[in-house]
C-alpha positions as CSV (number, residue, x, y, z in Angstrom):
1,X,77.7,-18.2,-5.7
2,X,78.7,-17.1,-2.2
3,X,76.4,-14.1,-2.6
4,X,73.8,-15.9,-3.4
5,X,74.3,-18.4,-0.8
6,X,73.9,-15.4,1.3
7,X,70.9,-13.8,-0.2
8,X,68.8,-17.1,-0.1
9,X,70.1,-17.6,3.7
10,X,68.7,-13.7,4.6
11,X,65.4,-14.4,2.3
12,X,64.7,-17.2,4.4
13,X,65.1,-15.6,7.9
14,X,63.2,-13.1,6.3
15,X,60.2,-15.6,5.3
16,X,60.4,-16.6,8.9
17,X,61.6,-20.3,7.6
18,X,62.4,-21.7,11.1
19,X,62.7,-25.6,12.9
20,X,59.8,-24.9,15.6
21,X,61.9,-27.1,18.1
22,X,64.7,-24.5,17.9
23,X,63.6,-21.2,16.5
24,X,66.7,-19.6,17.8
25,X,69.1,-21.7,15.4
26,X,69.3,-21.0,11.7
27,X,70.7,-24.6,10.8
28,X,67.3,-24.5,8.1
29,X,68.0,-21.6,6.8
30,X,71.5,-22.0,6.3
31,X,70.9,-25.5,4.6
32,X,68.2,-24.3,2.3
33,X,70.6,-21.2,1.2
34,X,73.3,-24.3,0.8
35,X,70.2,-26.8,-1.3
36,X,69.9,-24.1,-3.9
37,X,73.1,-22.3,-4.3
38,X,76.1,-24.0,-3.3
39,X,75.6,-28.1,-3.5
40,X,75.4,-28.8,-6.8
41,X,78.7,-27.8,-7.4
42,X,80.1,-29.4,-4.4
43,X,81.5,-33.2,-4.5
44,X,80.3,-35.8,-1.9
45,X,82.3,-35.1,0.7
46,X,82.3,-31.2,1.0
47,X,78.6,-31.5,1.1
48,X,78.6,-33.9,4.0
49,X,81.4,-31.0,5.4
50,X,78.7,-28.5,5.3
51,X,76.1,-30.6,6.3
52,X,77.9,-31.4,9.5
53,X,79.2,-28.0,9.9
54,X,75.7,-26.1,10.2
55,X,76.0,-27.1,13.9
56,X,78.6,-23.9,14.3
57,X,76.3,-21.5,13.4
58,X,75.7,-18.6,15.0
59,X,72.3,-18.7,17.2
60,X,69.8,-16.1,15.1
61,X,69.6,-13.8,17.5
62,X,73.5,-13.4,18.0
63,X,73.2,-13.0,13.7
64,X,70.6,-10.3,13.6
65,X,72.6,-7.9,16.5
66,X,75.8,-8.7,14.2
67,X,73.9,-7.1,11.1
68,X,72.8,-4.3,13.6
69,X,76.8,-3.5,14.5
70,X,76.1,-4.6,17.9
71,X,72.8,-2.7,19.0
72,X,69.7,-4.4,20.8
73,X,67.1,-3.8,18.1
74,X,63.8,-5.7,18.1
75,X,64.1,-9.0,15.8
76,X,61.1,-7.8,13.8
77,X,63.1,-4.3,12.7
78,X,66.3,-6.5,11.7
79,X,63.9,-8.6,9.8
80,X,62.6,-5.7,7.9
81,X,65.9,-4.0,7.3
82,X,66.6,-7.1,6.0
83,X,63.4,-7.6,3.8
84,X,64.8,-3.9,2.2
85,X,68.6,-5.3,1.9
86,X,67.0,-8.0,-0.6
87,X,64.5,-5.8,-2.2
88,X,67.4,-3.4,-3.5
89,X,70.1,-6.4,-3.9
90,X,68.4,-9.5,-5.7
91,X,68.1,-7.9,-9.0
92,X,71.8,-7.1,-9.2
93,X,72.3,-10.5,-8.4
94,X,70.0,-11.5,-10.7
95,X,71.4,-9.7,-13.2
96,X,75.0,-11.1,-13.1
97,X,73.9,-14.8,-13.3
98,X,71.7,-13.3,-16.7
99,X,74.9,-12.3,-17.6
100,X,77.1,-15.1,-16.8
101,X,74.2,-17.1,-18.7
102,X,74.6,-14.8,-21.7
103,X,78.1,-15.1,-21.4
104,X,78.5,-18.7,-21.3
105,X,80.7,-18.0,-18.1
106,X,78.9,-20.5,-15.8
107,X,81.3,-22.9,-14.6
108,X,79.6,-26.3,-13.7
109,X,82.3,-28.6,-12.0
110,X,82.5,-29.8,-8.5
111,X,84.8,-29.2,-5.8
């Protein structure tokens, strides 16, 4: 689950998903990544958690020279680097939840 969280979080920076008032923060991102893979297994009150806690995010900028190891890299190359990550990465991931559907192994309660 956390990977996907993380998958959907780096497909939508990659989409260029963005509040226009603050294109800088990744607080959309983050909560769409959170809509499709975490919250449904997540009680009430952890989802309001992560709902107030998208406010602590690193700024977008700060998160792409992260993924770069520190190194001033145009946004558009870590957005591409990116776009490969996800190319090479999503059908693994795509092929463990097949298996974990095959398997029965989903677990569906709430924390």
């Amino acid at each position: 689950r956390g990977l996907k969280f993380i998958l959907v979080l780096l497909q939508s920076i990659s989409d260029g998903e963005r509040d226009e008032e603050h294109p800088n923060l990744i607080r959309v991102n983050a909560l769409k990544a959170y809509e499709i893979a975490l919250k449904k297994y997540h009680g009430w009150m952890l989802q309001k958690l992560f709902t107030g806690s998208v406010y602590a995010l690193p700024y977008k900028s700060d998160l792409l020279k992260a993924l770069e190891k520190g190194k001033e890299v145009k946004e558009e190359e870590s957005i591409e680097k990116i776009h490969q990550f996800l190319t090479r990465v999503t059908p693994i991931l795509d092929a463990i939840y097949e298996m974990y559907t095959k398997m029965n192994a989903e677990l569906s309660y709430k924390a």
